[in-house]
N, CA, C and O atoms as a CHARMM CRD file, in Angstrom:
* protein
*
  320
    1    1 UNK  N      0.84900  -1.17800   0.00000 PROA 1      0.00000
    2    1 UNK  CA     0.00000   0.00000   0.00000 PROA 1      0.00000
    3    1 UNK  C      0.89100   1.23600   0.00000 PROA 1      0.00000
    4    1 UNK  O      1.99600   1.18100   0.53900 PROA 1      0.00000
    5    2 UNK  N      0.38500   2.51700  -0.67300 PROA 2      0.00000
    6    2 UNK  CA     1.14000   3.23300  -0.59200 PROA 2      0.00000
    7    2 UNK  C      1.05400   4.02600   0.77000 PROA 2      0.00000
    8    2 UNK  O      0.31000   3.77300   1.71700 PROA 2      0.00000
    9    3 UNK  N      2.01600   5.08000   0.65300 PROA 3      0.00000
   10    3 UNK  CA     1.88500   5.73000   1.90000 PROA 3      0.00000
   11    3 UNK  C      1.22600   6.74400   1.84800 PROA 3      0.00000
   12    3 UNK  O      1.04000   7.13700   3.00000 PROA 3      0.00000
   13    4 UNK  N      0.53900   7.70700   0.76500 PROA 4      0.00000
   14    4 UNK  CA    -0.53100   8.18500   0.63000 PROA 4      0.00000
   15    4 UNK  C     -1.78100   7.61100   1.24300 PROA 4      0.00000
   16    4 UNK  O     -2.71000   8.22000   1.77400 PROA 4      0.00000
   17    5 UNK  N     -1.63800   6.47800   1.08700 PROA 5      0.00000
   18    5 UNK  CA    -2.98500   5.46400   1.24700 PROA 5      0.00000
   19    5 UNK  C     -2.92600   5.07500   2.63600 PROA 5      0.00000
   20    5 UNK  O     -4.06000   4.95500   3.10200 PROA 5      0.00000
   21    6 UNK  N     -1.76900   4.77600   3.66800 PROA 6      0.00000
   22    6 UNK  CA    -1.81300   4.71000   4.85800 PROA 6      0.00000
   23    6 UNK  C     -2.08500   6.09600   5.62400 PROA 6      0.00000
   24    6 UNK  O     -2.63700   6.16500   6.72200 PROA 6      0.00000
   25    7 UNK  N     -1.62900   7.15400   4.90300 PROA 7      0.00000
   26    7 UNK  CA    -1.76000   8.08300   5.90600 PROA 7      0.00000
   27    7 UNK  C     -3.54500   8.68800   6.17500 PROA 7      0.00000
   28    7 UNK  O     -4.09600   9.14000   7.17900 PROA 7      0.00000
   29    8 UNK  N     -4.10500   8.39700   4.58800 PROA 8      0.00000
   30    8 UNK  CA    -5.65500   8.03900   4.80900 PROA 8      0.00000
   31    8 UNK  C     -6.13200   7.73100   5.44600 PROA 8      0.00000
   32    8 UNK  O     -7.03500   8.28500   6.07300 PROA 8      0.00000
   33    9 UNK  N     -5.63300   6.53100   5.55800 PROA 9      0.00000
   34    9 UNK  CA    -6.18500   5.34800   6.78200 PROA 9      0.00000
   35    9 UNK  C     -6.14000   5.55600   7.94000 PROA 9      0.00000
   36    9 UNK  O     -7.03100   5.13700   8.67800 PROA 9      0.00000
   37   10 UNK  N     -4.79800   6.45400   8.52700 PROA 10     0.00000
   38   10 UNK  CA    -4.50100   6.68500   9.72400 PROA 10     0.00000
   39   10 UNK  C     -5.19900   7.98600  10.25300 PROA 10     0.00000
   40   10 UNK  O     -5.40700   8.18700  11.45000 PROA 10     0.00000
   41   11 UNK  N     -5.62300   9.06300   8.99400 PROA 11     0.00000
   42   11 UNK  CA    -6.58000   9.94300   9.47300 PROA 11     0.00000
   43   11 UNK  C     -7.69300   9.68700   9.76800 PROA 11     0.00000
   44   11 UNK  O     -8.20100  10.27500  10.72300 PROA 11     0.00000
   45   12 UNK  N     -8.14200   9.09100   9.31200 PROA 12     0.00000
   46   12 UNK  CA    -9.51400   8.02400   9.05300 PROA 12     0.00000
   47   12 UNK  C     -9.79200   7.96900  10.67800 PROA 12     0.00000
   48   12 UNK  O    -10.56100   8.62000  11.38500 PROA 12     0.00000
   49   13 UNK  N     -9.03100   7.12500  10.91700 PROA 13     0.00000
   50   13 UNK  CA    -9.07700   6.57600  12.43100 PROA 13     0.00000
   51   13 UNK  C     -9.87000   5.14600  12.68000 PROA 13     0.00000
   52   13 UNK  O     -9.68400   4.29600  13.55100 PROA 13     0.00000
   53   14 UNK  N    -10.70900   5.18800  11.72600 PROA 14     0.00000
   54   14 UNK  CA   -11.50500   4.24600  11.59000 PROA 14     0.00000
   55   14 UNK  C    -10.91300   2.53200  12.32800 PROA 14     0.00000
   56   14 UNK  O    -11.46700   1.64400  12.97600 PROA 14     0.00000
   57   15 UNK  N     -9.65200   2.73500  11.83000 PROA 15     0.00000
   58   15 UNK  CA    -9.57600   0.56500  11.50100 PROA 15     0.00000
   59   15 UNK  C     -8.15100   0.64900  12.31300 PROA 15     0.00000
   60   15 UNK  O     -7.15800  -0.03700  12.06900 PROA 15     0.00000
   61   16 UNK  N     -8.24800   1.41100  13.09100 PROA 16     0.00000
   62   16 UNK  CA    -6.38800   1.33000  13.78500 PROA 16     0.00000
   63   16 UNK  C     -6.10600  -0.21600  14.05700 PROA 16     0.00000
   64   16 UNK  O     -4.95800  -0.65600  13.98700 PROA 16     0.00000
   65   17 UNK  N     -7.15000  -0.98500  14.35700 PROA 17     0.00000
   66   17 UNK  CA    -6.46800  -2.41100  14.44500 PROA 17     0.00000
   67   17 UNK  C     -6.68100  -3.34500  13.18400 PROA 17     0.00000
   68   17 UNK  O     -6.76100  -4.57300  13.14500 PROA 17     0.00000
   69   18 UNK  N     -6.76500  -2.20000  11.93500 PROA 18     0.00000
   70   18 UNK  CA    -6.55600  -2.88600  10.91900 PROA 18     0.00000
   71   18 UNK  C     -5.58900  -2.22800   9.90700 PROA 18     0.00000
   72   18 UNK  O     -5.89300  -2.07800   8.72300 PROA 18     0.00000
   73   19 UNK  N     -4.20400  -1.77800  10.53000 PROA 19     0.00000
   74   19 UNK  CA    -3.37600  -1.26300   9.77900 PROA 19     0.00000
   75   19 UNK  C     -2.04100  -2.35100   9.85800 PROA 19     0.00000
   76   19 UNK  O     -1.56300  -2.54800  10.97500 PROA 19     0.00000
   77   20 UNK  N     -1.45500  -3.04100   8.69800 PROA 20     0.00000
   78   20 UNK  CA    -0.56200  -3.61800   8.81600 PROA 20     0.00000
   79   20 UNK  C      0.86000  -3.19500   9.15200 PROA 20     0.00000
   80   20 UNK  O      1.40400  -2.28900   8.52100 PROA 20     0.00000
   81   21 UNK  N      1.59300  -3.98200  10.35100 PROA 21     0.00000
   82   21 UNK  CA     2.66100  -3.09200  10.55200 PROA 21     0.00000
   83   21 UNK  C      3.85000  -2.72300   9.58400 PROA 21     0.00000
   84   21 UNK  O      4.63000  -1.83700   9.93500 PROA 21     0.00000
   85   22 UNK  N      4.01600  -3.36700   8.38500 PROA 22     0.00000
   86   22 UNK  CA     4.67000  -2.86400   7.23600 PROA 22     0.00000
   87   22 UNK  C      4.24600  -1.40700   6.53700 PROA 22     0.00000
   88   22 UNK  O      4.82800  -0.44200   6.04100 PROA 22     0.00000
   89   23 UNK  N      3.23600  -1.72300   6.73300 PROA 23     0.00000
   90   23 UNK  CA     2.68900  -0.01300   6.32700 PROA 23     0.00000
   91   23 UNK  C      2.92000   0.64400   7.07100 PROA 23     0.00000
   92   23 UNK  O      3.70000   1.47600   6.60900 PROA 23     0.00000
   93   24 UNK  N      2.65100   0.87900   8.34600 PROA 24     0.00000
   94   24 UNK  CA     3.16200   1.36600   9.37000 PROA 24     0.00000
   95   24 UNK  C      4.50500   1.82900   9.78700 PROA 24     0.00000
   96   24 UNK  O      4.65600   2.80300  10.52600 PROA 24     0.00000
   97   25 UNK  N      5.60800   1.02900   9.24400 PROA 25     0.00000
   98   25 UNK  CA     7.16500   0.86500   9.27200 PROA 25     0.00000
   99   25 UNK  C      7.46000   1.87600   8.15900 PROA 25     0.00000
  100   25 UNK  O      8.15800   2.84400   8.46000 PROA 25     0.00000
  101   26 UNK  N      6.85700   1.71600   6.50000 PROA 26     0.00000
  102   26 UNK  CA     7.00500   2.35700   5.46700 PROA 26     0.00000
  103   26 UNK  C      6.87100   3.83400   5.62000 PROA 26     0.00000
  104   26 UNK  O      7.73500   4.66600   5.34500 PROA 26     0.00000
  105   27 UNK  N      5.74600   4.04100   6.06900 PROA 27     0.00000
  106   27 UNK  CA     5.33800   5.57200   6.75800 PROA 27     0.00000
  107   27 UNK  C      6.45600   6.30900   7.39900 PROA 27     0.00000
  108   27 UNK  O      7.11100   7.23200   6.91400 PROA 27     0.00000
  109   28 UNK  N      6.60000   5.59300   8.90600 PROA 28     0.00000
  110   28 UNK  CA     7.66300   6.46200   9.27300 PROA 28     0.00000
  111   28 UNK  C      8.46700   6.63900   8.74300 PROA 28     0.00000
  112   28 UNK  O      8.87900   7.79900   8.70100 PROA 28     0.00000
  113   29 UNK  N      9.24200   5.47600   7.94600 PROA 29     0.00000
  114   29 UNK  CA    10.46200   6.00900   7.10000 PROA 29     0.00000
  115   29 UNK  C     10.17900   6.86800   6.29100 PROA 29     0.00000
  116   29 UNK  O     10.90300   7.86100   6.36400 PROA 29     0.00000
  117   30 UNK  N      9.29500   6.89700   5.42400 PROA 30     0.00000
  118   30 UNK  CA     9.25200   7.95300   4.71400 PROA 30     0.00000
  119   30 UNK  C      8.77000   9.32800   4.85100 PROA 30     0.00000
  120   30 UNK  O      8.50900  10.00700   3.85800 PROA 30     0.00000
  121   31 UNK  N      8.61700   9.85500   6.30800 PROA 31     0.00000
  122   31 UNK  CA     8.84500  10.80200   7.12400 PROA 31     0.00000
  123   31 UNK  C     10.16500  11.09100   7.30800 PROA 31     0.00000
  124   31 UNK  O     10.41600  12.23800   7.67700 PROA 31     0.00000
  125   32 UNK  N     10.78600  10.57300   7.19400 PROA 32     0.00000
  126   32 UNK  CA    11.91000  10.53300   7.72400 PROA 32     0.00000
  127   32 UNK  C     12.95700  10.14900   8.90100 PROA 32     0.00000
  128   32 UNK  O     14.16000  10.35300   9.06200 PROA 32     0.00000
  129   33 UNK  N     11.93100   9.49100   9.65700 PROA 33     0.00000
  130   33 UNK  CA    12.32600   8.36700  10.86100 PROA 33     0.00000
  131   33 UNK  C     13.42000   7.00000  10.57900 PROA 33     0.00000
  132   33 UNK  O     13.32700   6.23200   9.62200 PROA 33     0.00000
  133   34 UNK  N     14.32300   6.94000  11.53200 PROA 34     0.00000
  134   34 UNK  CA    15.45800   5.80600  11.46700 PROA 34     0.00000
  135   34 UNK  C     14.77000   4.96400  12.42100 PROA 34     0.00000
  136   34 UNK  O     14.38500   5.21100  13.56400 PROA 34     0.00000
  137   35 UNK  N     14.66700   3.51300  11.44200 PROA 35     0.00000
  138   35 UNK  CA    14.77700   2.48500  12.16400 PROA 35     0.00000
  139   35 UNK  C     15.82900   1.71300  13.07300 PROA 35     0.00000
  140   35 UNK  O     17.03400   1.60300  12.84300 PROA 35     0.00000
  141   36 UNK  N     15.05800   1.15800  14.24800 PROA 36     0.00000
  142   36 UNK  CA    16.44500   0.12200  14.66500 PROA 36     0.00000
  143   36 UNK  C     15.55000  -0.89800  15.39400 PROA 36     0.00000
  144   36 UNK  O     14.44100  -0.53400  15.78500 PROA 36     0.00000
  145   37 UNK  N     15.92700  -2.00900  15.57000 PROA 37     0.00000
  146   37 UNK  CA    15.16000  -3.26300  16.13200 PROA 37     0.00000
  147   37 UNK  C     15.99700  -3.55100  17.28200 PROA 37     0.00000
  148   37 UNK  O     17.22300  -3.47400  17.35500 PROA 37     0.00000
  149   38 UNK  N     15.09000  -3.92300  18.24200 PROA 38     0.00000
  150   38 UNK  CA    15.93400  -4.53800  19.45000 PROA 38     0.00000
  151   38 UNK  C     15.37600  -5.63400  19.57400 PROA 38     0.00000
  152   38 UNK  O     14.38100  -5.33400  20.23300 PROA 38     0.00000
  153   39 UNK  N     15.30800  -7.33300  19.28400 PROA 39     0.00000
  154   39 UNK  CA    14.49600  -8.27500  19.56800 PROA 39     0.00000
  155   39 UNK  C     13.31200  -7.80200  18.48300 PROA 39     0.00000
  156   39 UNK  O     13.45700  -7.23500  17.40000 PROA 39     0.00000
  157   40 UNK  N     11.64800  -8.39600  19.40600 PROA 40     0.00000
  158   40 UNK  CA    10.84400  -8.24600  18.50900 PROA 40     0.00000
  159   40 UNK  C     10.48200  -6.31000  18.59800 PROA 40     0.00000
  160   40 UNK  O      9.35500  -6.10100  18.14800 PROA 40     0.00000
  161   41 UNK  N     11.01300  -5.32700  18.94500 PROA 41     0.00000
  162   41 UNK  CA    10.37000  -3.62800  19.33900 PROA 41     0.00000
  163   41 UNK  C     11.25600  -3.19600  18.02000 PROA 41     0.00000
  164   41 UNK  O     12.41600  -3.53100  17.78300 PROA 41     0.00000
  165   42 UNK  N     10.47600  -2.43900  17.30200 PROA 42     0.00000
  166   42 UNK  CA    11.12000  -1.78900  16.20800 PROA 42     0.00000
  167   42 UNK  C     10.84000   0.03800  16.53200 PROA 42     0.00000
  168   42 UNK  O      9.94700   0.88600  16.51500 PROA 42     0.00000
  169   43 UNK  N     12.29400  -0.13400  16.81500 PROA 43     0.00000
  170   43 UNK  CA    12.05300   1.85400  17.63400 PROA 43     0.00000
  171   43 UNK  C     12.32900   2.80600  16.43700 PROA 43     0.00000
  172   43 UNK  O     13.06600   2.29700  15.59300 PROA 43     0.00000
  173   44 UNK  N     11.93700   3.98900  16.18200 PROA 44     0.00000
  174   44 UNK  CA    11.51700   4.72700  15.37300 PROA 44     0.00000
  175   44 UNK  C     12.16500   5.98100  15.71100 PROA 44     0.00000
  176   44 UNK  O     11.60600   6.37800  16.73300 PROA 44     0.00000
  177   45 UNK  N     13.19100   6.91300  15.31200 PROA 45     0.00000
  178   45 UNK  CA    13.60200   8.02000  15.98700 PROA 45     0.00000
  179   45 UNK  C     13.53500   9.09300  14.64900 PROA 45     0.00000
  180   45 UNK  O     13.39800   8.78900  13.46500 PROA 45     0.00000
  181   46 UNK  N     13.69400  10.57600  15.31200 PROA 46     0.00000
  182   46 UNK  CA    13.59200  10.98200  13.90700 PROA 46     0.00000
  183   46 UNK  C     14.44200  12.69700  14.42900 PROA 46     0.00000
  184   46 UNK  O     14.15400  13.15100  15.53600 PROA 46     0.00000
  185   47 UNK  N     15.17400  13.26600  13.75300 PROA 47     0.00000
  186   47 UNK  CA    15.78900  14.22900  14.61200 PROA 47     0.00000
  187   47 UNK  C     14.62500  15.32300  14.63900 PROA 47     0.00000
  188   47 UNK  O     13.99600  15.42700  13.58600 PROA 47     0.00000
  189   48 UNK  N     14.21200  16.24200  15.81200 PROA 48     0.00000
  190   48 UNK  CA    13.49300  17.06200  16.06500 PROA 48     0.00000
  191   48 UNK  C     11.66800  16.53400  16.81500 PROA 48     0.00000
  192   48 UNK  O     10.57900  17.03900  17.09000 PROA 48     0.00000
  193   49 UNK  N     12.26000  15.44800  16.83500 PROA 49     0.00000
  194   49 UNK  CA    10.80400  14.75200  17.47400 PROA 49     0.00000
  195   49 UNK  C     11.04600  14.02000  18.56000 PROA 49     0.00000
  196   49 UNK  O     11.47800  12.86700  18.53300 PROA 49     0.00000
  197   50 UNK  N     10.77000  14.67700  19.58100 PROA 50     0.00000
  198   50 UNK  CA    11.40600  14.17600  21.51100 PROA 50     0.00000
  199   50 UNK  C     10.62600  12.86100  21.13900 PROA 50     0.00000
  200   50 UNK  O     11.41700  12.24700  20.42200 PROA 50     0.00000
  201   51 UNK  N      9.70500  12.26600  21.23800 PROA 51     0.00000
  202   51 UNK  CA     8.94300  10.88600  21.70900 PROA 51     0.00000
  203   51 UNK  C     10.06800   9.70400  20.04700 PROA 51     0.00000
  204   51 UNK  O     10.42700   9.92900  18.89200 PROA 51     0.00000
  205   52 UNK  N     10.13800   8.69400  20.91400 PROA 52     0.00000
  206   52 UNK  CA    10.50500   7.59800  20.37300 PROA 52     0.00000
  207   52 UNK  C      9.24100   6.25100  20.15600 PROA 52     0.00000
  208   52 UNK  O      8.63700   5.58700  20.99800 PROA 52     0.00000
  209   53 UNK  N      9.20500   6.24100  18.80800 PROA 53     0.00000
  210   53 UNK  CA     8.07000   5.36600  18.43900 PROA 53     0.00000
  211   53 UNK  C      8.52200   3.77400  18.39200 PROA 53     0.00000
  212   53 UNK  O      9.38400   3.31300  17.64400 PROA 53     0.00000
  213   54 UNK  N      7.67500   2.97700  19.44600 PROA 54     0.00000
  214   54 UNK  CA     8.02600   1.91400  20.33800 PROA 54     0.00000
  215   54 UNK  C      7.25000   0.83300  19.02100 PROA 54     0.00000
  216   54 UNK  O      6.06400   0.97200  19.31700 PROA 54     0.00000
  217   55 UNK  N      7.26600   0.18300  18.18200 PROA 55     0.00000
  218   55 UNK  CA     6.16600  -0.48100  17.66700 PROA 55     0.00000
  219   55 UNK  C      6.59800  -2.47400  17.85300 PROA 55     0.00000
  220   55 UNK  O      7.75800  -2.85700  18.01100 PROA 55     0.00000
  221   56 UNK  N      5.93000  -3.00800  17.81400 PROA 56     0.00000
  222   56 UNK  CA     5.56900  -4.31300  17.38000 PROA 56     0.00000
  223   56 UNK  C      4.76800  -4.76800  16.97000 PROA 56     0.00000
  224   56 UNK  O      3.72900  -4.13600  16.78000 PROA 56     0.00000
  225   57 UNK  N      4.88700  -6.02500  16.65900 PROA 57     0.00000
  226   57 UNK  CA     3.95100  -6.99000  15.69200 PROA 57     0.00000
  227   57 UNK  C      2.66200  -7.45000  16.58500 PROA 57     0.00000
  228   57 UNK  O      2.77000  -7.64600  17.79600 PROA 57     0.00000
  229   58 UNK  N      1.56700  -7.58600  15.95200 PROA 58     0.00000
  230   58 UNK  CA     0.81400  -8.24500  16.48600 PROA 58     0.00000
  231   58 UNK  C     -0.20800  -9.22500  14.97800 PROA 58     0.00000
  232   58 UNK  O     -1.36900  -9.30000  14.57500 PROA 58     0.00000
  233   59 UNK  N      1.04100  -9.74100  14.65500 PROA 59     0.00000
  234   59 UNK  CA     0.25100 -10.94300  13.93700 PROA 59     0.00000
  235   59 UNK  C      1.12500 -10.04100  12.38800 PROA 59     0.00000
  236   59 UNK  O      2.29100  -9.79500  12.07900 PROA 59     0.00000
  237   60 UNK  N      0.06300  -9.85100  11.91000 PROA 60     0.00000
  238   60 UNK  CA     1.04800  -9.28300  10.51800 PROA 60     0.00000
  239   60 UNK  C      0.73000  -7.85400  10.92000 PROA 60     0.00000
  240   60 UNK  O      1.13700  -7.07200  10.06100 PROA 60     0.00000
  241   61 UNK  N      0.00000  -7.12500  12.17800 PROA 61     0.00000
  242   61 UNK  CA    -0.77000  -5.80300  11.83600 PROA 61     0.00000
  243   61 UNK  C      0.21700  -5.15400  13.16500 PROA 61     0.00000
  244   61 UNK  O      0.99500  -5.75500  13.90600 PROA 61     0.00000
  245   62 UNK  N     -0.05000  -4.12000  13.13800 PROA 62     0.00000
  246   62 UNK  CA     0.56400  -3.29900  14.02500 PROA 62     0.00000
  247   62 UNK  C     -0.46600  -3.19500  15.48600 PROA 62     0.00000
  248   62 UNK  O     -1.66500  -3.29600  15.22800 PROA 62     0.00000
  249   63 UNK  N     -0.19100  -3.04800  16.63900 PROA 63     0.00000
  250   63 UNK  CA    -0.77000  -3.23900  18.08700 PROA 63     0.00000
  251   63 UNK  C     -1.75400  -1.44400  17.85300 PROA 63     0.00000
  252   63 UNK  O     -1.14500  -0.44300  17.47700 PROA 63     0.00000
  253   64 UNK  N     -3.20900  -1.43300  18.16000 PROA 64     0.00000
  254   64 UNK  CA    -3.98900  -0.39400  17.66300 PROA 64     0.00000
  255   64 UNK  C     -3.19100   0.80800  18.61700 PROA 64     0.00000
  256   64 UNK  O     -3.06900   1.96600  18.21800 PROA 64     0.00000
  257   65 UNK  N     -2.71100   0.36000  19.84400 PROA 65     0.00000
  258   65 UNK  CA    -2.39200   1.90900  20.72500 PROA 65     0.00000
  259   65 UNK  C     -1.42200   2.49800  20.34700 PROA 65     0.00000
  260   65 UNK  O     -1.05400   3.65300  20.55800 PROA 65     0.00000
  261   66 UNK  N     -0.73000   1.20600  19.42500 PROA 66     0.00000
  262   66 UNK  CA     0.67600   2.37600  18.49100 PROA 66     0.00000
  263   66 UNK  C      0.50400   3.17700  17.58200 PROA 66     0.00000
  264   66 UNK  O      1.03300   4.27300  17.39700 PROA 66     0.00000
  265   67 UNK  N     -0.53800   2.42200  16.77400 PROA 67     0.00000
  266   67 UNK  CA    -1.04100   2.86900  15.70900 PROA 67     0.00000
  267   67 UNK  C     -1.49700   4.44800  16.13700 PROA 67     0.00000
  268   67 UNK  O     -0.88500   5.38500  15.62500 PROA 67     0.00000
  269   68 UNK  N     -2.60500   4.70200  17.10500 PROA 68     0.00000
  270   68 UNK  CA    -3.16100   5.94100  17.82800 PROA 68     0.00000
  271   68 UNK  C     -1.67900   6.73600  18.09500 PROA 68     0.00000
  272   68 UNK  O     -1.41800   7.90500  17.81400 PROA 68     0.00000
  273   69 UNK  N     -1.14100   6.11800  18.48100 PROA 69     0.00000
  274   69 UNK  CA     0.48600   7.09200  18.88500 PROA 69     0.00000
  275   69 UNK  C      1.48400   7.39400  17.94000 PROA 69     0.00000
  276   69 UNK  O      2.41100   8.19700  18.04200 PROA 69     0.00000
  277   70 UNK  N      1.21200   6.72900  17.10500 PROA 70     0.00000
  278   70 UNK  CA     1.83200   7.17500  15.62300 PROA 70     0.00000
  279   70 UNK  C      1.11900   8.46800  15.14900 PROA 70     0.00000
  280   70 UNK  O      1.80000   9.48800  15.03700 PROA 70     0.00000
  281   71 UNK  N     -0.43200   8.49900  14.81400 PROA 71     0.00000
  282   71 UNK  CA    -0.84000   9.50300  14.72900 PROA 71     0.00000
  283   71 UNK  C     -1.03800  10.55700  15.25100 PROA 71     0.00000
  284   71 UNK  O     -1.54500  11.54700  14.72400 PROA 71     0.00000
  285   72 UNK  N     -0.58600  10.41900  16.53400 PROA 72     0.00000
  286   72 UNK  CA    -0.65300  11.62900  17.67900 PROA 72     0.00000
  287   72 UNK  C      0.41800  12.53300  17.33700 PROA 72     0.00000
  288   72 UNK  O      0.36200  13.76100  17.26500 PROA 72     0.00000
  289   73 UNK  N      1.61100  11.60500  17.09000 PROA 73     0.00000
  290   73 UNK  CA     3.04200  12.11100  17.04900 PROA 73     0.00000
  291   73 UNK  C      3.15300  12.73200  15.51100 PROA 73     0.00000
  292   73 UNK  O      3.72700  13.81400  15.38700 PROA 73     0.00000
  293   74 UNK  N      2.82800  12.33300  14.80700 PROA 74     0.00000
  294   74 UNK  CA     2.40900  13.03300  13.32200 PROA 74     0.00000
  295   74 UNK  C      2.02700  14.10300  13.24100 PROA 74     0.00000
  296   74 UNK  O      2.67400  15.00200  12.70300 PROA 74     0.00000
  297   75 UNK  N      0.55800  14.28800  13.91100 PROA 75     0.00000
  298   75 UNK  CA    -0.02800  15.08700  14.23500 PROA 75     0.00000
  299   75 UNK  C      0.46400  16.67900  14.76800 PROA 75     0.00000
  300   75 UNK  O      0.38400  17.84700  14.38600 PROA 75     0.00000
  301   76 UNK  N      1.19800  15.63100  16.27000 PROA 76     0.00000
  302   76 UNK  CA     1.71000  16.96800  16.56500 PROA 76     0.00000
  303   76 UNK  C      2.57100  17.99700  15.78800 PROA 76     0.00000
  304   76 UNK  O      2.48100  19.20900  15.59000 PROA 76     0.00000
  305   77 UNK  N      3.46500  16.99800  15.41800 PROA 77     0.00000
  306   77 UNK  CA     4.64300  17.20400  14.20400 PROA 77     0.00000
  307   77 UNK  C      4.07700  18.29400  12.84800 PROA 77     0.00000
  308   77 UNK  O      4.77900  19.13400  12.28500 PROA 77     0.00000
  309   78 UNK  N      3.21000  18.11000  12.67000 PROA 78     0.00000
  310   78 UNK  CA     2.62200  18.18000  11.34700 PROA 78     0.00000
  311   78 UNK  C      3.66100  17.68400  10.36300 PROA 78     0.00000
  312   78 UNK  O      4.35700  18.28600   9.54400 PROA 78     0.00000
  313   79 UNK  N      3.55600  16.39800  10.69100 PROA 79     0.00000
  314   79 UNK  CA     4.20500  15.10900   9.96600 PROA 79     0.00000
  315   79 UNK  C      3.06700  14.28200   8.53700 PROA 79     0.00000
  316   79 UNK  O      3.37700  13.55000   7.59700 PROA 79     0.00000
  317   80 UNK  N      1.55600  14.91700   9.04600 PROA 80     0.00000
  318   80 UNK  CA     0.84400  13.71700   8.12100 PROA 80     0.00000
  319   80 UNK  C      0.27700  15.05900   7.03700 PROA 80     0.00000
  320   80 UNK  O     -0.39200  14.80200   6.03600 PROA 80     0.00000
């Protein structure tokens, strides 16, 4: 999916526990966020944005309260 199409989704609000966490992963990067994995937590940093985005898997989809905290942090950012 593109990331046009996730960030839809994520305004939406609608389906937060139906956003896959690859889409989810794609997004931030292409915000401009660095990945790094520790085990299964894929942390998300990005320079000028204090909060660090904590994510994992929950099956193929992303966990819905990250999803909500992804968009918060966007949000604030005027990231989306």
């Amino acid at each position: 999916m593109s990331v046009a199409k996730t960030i839809e989704k994520l305004l939406r609000g609608e389906s937060d526990t139906n956003v896959r966490f690859e889409e989810l992963c794609n997004l931030l990067q292409a915000k401009g966020f660095r990945m790094r994995s520790q085990g299964s937590h894929h942390i998300f940093t990005r320079p000028g944005v204090r909060e660090r985005l904590n994510l994992q898997r929950e099956g193929a989809h992303a966990k819905p309260y990250q999803v909500r905290q992804v968009r918060k942090t966007l949000a604030a950012y005027k990231l989306l």
